[in-house]
C-alpha positions as a Markdown table, in Angstrom:
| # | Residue | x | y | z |
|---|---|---|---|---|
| 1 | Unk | -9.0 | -3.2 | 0.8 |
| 2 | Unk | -7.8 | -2.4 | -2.7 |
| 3 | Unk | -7.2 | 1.8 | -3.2 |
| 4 | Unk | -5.5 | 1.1 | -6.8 |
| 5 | Unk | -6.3 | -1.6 | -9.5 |
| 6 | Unk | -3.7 | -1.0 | -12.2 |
| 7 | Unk | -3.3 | -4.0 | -15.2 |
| 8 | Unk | 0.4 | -3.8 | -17.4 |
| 9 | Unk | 0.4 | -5.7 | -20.0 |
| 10 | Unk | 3.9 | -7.2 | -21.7 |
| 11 | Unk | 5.6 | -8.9 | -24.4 |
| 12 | Unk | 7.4 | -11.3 | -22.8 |
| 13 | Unk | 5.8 | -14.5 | -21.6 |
| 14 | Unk | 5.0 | -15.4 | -18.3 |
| 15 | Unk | 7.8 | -17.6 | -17.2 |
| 16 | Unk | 10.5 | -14.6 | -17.9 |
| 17 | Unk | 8.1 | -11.9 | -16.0 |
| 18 | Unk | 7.9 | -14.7 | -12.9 |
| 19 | Unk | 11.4 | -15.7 | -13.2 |
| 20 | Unk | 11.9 | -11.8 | -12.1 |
| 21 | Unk | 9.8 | -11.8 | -10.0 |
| 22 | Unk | 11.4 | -14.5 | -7.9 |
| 23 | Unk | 14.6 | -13.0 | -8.2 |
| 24 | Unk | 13.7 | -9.5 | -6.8 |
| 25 | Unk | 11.6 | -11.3 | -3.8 |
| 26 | Unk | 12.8 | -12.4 | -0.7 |
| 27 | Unk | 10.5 | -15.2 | 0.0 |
| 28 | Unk | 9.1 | -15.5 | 3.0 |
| 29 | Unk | 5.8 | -18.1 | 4.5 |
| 30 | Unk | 3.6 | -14.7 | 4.9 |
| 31 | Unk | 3.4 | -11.2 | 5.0 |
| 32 | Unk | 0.8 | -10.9 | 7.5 |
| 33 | Unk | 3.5 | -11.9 | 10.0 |
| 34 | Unk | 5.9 | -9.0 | 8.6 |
| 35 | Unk | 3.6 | -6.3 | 8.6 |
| 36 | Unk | 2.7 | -7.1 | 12.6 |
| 37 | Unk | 5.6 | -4.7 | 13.8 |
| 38 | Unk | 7.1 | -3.0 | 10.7 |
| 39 | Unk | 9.7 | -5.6 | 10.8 |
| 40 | Unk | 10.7 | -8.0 | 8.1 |
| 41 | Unk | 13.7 | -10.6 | 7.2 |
| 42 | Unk | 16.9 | -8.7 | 6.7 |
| 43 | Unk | 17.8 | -9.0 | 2.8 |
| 44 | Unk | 18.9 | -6.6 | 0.0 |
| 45 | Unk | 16.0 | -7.3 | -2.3 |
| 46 | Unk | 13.7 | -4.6 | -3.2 |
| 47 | Unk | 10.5 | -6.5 | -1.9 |
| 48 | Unk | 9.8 | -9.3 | 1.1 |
| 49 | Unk | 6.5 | -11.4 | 0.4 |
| 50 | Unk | 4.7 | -14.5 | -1.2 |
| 51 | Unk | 4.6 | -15.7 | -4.6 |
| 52 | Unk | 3.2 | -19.1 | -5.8 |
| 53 | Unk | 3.9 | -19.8 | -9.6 |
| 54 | Unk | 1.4 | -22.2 | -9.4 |
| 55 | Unk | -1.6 | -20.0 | -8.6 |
| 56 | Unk | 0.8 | -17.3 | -10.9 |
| 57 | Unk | -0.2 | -14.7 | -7.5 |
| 58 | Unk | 2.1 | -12.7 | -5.7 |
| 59 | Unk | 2.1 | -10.8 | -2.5 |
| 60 | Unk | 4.8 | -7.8 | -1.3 |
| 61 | Unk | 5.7 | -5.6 | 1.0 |
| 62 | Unk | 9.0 | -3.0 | 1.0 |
| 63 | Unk | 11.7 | -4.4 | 3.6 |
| 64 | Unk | 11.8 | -2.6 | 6.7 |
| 65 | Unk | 14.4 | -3.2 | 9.4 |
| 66 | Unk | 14.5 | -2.3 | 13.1 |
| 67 | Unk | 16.2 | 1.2 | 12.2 |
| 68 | Unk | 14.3 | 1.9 | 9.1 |
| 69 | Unk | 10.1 | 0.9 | 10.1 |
| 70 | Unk | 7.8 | 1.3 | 7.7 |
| 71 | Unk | 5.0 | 3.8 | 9.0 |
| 72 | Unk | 3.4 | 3.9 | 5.9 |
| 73 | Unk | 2.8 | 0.3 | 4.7 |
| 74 | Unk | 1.5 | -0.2 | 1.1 |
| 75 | Unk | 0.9 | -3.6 | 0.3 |
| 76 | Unk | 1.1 | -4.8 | -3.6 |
| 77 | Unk | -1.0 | -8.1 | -4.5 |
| 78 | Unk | -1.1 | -9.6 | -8.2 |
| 79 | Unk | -1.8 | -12.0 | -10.7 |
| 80 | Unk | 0.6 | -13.2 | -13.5 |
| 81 | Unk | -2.4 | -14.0 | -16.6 |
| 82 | Unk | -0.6 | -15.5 | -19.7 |
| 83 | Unk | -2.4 | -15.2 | -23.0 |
| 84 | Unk | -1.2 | -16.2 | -26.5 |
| 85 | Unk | 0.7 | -12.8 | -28.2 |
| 86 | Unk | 1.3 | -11.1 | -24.4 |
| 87 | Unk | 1.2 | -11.6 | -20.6 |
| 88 | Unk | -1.3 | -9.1 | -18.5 |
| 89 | Unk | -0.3 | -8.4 | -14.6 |
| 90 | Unk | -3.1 | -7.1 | -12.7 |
| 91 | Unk | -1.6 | -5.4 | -9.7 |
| 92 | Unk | -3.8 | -4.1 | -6.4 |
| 93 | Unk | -2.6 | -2.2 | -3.6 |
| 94 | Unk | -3.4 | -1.9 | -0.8 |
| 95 | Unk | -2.8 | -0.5 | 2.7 |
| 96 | Unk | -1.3 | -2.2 | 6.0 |
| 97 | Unk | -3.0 | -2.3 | 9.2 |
| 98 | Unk | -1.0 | 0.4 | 10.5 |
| 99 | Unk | -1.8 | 2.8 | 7.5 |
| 100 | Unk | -5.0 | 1.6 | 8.0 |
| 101 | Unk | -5.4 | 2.4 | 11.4 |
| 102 | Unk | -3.8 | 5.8 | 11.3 |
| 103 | Unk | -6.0 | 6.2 | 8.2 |
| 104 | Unk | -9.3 | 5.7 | 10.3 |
| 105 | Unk | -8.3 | 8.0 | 12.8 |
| 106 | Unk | -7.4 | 10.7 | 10.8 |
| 107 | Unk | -10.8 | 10.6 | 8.6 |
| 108 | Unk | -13.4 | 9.5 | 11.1 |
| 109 | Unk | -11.9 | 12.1 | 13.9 |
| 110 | Unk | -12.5 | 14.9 | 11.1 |
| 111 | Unk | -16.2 | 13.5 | 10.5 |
| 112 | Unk | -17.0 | 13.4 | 14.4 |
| 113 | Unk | -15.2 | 17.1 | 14.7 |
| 114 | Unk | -17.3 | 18.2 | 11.9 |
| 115 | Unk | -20.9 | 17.2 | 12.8 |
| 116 | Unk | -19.8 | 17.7 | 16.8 |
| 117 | Unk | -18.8 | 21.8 | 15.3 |
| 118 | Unk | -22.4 | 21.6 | 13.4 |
| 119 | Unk | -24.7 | 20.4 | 16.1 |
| 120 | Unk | -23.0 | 22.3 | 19.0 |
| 121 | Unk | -20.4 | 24.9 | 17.9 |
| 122 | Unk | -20.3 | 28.6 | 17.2 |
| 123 | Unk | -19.6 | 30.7 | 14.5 |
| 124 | Unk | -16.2 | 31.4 | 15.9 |
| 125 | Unk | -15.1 | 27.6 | 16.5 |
| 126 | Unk | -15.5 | 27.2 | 12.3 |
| 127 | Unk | -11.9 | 28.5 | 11.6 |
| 128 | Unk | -10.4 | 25.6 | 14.1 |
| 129 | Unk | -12.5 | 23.1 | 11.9 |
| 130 | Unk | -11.4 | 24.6 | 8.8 |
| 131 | Unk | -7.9 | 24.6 | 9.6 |
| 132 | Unk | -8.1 | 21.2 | 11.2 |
| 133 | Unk | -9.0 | 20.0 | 7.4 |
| 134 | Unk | -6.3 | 21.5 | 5.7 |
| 135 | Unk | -3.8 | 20.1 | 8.0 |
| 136 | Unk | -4.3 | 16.6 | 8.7 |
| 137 | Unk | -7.0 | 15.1 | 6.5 |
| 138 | Unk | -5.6 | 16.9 | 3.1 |
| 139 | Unk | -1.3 | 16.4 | 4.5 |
| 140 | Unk | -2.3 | 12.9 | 5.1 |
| 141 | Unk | -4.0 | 12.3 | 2.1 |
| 142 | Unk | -1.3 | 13.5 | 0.0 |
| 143 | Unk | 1.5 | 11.6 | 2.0 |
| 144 | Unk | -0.6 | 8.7 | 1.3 |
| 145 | Unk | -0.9 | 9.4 | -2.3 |
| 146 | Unk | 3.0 | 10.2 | -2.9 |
| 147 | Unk | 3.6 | 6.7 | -1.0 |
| 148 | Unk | 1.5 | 4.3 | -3.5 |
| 149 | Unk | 3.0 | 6.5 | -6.4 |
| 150 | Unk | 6.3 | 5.6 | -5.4 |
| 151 | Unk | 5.4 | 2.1 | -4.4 |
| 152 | Unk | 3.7 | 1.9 | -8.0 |
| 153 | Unk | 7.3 | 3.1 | -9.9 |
| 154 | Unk | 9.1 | 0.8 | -7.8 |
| 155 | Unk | 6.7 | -2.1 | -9.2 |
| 156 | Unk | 7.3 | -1.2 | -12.6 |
C-alpha cells in the first residue's frame, strides 16, 4: 500500500545514482524477513533492503536492532529510470505490517466508536467521542506523517 509517490529527477546518470545506492545499502535476500520482528542485520549503513541493478528496483527499510525497534516502519520501494539528458527515481512508500496493524486499529476503532455513539449513545457520551478523536486518530496521524517526512529527507 503506497501513502506517498514522489519522482526526483537528476543529472547524473544512472550508474553513479546506483553506485550510491549500493554503497549506503546493507544488502540483504529480503526485507519481508526484517520487518517480521523489528529486527534487522546489524550494520552502520543508513538503510537494510533489496536492490537489483538489473530490474534498476530497490527496496529499504531503516536498521533496527534489538535495543532500538522500529515501531513505526516506513518502507521505501523505487525504480532507477535512465533517459538521455537525466535519470528519474520514482520513490513509493509505504508502511510495515506493524504500522499497518496499529494503523487499522486506531482508525477502524474510531469508526465503530462513532456509529456505536450514533446508534446508541447520549447526548452526554459525545464529549468522550470528541475527545477520543483528538487524541488518538489526529496524535497518530501526525506521528505518522512526521515519520514518512523524515524517512523522505533521509532518502534525499
Amino acid at each position: 500500500m503506497t501513502i506517498r509517490d514522489i519522482d526526483y529527477d537528476t543529472n547524473e546518470d544512472s550508474e553513479k545514482v546506483y553506485s550510491r545506492l549500493t554503497w549506503a545499502v546493507e544488502k540483504v535476500d529480503g526485507i519481508f524477513s526484517q520487518l517480521i520482528n523489528g529486527v534487522t542485520v546489524d550494520t552502520n549503513r543508513p538503510w537494510v533492503g533489496t536492490y537489483d541493478k538489473e530490474k534498476t528496483e530497490f527496496g529499504l527499510i531503516e536498521p533496527g536492532g534489538l535495543f532500538n525497534a522500529k515501531f513505526i516502519q516506513i518502507i521505501v520501494r523505487g525504480q532507477i529510470t535512465p533517459s538521455d539528458s537525466k535519470t528519474t527515481i520514482n520513490i513509493k512508500f509505504g508502511l510495515g505490517w506493524y504500522t499497518l496493524f496499529v494503523s487499522a486499529i486506531v482508525y477502524l476503532g474510531t469508526m465503530a466508536m462513532v456509529i456505536i455513539t450514533a446508534l446508541f449513545g447520549q447526548l452526554s457520551d459525545i464529549w468522550n467521542l470528541i475527545l477520543w478523536i483528538t487524541v488518538f486518530p489526529v496524535l497518530w496521524t501526525i506521528i505518522l506523517k512526521r515519520k514518512i517526512d523524515k524517512v523522505e529527507k533521509k532518502v534525499e
